[in-house]
Every structure is written in structure tokens, then in C-alpha cells.
Backbone as CSV, one residue per row, in Angstrom:
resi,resn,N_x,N_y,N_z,CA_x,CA_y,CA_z,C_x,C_y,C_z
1,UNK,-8.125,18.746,12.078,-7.941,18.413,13.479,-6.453,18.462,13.786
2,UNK,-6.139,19.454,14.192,-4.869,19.761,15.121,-4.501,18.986,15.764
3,UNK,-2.974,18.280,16.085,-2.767,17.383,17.747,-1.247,17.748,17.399
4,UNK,-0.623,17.901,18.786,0.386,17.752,19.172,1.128,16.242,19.124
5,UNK,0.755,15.400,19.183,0.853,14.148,18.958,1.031,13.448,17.471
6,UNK,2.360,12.636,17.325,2.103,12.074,16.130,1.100,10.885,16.032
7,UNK,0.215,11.066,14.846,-0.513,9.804,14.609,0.537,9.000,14.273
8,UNK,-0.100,6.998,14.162,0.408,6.566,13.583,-0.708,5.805,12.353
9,UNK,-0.496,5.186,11.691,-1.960,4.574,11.278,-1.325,3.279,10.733
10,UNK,-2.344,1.972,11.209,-1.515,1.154,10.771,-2.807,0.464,9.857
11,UNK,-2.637,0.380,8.204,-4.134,-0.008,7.422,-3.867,-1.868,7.701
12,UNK,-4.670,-2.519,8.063,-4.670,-3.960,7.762,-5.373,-4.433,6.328
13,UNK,-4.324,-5.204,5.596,-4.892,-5.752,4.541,-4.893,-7.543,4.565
14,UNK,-5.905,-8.140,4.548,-6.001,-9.575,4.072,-5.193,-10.275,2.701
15,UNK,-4.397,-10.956,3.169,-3.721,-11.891,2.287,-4.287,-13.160,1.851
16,UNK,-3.988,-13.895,0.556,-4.393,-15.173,0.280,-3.105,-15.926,0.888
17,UNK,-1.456,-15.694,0.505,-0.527,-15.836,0.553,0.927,-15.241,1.250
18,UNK,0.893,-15.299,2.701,1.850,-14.392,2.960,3.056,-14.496,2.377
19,UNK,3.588,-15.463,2.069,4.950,-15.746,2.073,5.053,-14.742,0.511
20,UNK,4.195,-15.483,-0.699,4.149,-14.261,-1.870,4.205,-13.140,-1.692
21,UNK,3.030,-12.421,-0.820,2.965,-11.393,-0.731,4.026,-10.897,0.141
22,UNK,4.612,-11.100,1.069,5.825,-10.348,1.422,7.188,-10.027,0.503
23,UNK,7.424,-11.750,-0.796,8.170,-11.933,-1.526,7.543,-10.046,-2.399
24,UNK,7.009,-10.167,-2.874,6.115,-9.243,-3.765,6.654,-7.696,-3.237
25,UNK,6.149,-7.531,-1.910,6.370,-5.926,-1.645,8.034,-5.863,-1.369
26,UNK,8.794,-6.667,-1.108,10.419,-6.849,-0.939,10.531,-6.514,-2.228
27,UNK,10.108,-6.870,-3.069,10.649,-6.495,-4.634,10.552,-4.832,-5.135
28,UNK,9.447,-4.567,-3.916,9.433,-2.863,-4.329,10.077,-1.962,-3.398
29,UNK,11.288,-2.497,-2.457,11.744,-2.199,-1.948,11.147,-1.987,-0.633
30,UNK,9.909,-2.459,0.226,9.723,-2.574,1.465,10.550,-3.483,2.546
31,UNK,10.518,-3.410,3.757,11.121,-4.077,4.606,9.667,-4.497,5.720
32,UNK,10.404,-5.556,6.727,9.114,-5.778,7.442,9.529,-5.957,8.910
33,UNK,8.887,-5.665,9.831,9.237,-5.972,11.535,9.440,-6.744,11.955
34,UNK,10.440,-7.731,11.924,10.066,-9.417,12.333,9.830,-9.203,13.924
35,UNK,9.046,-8.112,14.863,8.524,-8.497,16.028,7.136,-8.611,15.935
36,UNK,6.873,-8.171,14.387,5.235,-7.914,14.631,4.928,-9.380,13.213
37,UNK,5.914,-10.244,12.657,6.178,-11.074,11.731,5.531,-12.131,12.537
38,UNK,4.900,-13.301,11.976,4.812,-15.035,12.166,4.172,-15.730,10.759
39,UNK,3.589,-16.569,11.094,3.115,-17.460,10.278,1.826,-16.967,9.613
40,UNK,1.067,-16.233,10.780,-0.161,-15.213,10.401,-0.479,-13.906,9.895
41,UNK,0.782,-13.240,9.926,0.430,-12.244,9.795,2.105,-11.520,9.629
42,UNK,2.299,-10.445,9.206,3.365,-9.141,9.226,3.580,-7.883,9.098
43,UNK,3.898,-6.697,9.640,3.819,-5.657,9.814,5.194,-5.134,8.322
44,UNK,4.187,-4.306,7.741,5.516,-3.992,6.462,5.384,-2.008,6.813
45,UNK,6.780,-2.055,6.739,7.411,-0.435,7.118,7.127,0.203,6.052
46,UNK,6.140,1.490,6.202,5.945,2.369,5.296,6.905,3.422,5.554
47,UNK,6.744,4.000,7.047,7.371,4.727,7.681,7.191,4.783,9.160
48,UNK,7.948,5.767,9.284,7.964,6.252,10.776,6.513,6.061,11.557
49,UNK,5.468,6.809,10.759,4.243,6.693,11.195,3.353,5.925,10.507
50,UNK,4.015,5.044,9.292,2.889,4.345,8.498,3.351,3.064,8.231
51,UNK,2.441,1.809,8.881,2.476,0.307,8.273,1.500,-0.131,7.941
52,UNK,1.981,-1.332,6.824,0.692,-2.330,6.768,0.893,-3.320,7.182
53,UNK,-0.040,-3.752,7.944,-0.262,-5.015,8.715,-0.888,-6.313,7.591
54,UNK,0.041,-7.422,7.110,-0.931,-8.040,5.901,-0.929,-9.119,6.624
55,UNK,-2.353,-9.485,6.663,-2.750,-11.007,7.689,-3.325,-11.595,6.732
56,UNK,-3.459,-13.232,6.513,-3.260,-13.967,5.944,-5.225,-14.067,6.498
57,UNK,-5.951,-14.101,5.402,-7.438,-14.273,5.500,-8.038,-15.103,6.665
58,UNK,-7.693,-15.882,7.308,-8.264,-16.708,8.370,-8.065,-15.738,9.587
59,UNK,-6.739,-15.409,9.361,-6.942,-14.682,10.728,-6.973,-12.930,10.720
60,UNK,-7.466,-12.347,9.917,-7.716,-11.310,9.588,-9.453,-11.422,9.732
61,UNK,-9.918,-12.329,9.121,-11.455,-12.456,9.721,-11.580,-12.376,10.906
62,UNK,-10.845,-12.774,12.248,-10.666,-12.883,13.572,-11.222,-11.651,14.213
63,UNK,-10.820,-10.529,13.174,-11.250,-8.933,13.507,-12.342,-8.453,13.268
64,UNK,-13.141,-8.792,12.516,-14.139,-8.014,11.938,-15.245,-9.151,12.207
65,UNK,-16.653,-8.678,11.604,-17.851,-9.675,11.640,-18.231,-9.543,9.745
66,UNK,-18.074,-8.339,9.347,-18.281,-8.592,7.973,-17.501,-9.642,7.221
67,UNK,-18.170,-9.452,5.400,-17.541,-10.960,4.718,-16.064,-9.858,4.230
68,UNK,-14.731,-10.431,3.859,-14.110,-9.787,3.353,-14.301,-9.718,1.913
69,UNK,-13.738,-8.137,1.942,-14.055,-7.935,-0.041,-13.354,-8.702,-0.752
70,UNK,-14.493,-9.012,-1.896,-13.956,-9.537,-2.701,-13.177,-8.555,-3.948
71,UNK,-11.608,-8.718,-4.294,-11.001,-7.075,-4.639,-10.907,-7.865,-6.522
72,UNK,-11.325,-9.063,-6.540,-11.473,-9.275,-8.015,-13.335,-8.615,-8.509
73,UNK,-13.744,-7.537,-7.840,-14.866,-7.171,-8.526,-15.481,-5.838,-7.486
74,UNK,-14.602,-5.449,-6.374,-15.107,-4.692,-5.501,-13.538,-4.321,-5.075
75,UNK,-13.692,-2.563,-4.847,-12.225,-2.014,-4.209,-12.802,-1.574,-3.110
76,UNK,-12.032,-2.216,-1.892,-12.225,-2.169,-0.457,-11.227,-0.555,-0.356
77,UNK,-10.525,-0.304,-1.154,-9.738,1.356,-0.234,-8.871,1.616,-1.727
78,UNK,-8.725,3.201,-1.607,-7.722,3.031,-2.595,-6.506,3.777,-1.769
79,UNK,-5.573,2.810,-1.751,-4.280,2.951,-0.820,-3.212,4.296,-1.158
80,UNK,-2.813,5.067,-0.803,-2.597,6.125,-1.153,-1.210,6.064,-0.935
81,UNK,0.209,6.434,-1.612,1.601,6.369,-0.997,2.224,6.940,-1.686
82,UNK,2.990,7.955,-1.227,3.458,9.021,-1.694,5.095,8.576,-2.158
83,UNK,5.648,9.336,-2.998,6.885,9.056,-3.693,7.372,10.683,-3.883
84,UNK,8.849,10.502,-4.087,9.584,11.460,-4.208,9.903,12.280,-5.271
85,UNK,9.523,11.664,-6.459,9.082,11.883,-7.998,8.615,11.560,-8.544
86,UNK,8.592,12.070,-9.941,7.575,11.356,-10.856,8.386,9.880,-11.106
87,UNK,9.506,10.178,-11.367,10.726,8.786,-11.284,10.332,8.207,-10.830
88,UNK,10.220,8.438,-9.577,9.967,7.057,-8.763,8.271,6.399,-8.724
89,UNK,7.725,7.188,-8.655,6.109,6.661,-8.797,6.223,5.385,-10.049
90,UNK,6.489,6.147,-11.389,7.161,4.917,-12.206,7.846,4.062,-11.870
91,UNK,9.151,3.893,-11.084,9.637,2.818,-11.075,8.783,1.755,-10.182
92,UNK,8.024,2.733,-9.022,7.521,1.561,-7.810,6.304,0.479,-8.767
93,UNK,5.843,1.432,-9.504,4.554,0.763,-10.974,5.491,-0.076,-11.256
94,UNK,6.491,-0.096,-12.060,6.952,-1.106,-13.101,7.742,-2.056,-12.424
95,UNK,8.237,-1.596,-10.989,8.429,-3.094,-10.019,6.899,-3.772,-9.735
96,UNK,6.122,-3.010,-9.218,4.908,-3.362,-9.237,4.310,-4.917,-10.024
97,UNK,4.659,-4.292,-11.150,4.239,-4.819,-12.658,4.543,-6.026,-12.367
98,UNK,5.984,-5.886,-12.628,7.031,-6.981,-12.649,6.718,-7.971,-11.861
99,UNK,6.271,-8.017,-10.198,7.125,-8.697,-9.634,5.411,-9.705,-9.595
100,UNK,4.531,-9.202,-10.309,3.176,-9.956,-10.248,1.873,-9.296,-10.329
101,UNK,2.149,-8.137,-9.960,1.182,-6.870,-9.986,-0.103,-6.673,-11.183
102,UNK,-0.898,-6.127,-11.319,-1.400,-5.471,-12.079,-1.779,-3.824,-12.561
103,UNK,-1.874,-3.570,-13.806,-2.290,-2.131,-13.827,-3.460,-1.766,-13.737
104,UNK,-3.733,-0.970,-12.731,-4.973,-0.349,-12.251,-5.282,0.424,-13.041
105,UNK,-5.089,2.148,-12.967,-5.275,3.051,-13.793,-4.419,3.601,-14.499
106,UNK,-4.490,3.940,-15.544,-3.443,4.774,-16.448,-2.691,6.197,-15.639
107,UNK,-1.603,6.429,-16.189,-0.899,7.403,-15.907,-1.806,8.384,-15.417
108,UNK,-1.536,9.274,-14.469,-2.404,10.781,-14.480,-1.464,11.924,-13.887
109,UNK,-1.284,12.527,-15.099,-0.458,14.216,-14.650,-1.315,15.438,-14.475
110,UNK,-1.292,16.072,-13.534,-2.005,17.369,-13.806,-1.289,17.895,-13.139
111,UNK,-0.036,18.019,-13.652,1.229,19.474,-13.549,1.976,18.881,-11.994
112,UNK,1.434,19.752,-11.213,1.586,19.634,-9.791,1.552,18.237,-8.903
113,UNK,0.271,17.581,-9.419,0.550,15.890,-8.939,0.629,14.812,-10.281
114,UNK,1.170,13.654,-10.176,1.630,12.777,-11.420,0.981,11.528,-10.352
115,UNK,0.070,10.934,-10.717,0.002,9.493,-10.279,-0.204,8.287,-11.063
116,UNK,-0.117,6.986,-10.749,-0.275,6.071,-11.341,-0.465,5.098,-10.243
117,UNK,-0.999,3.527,-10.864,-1.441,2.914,-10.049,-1.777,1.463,-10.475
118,UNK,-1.555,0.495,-9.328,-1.373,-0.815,-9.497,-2.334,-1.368,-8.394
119,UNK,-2.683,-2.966,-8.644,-3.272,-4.013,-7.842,-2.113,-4.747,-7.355
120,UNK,-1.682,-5.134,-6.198,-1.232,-5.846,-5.741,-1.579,-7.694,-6.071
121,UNK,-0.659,-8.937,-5.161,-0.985,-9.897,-5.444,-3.051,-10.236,-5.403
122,UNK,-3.439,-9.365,-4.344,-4.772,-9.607,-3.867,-5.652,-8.930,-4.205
123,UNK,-5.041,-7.339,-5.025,-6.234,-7.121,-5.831,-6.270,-5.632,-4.934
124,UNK,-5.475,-5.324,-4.121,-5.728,-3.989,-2.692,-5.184,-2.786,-4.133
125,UNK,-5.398,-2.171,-4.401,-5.311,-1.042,-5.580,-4.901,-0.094,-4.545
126,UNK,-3.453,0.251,-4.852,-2.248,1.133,-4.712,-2.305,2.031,-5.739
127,UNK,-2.323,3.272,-4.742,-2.083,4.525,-5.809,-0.904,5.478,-5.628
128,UNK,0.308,5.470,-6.208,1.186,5.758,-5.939,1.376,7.156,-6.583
129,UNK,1.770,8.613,-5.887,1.618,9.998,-6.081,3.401,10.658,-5.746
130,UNK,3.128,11.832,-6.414,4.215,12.578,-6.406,3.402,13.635,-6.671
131,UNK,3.759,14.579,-5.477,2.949,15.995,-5.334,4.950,16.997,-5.325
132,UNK,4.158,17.836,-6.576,4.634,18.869,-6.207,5.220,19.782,-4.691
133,UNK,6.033,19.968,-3.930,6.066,20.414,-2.652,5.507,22.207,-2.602
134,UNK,5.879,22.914,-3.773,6.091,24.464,-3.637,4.361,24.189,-4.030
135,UNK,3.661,22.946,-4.545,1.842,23.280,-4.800,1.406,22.888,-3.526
136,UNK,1.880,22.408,-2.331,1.363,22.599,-1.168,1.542,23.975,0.037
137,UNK,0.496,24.173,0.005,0.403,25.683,1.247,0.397,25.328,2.518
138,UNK,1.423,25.719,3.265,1.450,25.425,4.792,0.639,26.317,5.548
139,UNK,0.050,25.381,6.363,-1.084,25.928,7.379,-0.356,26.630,8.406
């Protein structure tokens, strides 16, 4: 689907803990909007066209009618975020690691893409990629 228009997409994820969890993604080098920031909720800068919105479970239920997943036995999405190398896919993992994280899946190279991948404080399974640029074909 073609558009002249940039998307933006903003994924909402449920928190147990904001204050951790913001402590947490600051450690992997994110920043956050303090217009879209409070007590409930915060908007964290992916990019230009990409945030996550992490709302603190009470009021993230506010949105929906379903129960929220439970991510200690069920993966609600697997979060997709691209990196600039294989370098860095590693380092964002082993801040990951570090700052409270868990390891999701083992390393995966197949030449052209290198990924790896972590659980956050809540369990949201981040998959962090480095694609080759010259293995993508422009439309």
C-alpha cells in the first residue's frame, strides 16, 4: 500500500512499573516526550515516525475490553527495531541484559540479517535486527 503520507505508528505497551521501566529503556539509550509523560503513562522516542506509548496497567486497560496478556507465558507481539549493525544489535542486547532484561532468543545470522533478542522489564519480547542495506531491493 502506497501513500504519499508519512505513517506514524505509535505500539502501546502495558507497564507493571513506570518509573522502572522508563529507568530501564534510558539505559538503552531511549529518550521520552515529557508532553505526552505523567504519572500514567509516557511516550518513548523511537523515531521520527515511531513511539512507544508505555501505560502503567490500570490505565492501559481504560482502552481495550480484553484481559491483558499475560507475557510470563503468552507473547502479545514480537517488537521489531532495527539497528545500524551487527555492533549495535549486540550492544542494545547486552544493555538490555544488564539493566534487568532477559534473553529471549539466541543469536541469529543469516548473512544479510543478524538478529537477537530480549524481554523487557514486563516480558514485551524485543527483537532487535540489522539488515544488510545493498540485500534490500528498492521498489
Amino acid at each position: 500500500m502506497a501513500t504519499s503520507n508519512a505513517r506514524k505508528i505509535f505500539v502501546n505497551l502495558s507497564v507493571r512499573d513506570l518509573k522502572k521501566s522508563v529507568e530501564f529503556f534510558s539505559k538503552l539509550g531511549f529518550e521520552f516526550n515529557p508532553q505526552f509523560t505523567d504519572d500514567k503513562a509516557t511516550c518513548m522516542i523511537i523515531s521520527e515516525e515511531a513511539y512507544v506509548m508505555l501505560l502503567v496497567e490500570p490505565f492501559f486497560k481504560t482502552f481495550m475490553k480484553n484481559e491483558i496478556c499475560n507475557t510470563s507465558t503468552h507473547t502479545e507481539a514480537l517488537i521489531a527495531l532495527s539497528c545500524g549493525s551487527r555492533a549495535e544489535v549486540d550492544e542494545m542486547v547486552n544493555k538490555a541484559i544488564a539493566a534487568g532484561g532477559r534473553h529471549a532468543v539466541d543469536p541469529q545470522d543469516h548473512g544479510f540479517m543478524y538478529s537477537w533478542s530480549f524481554y523487557d522489564l514486563d516480558g514485551h519480547h524485543w527483537e532487535v535486527l540489522w539488515m544488510d542495506p545493498s540485500a534490500v531491493q528498492p521498489q
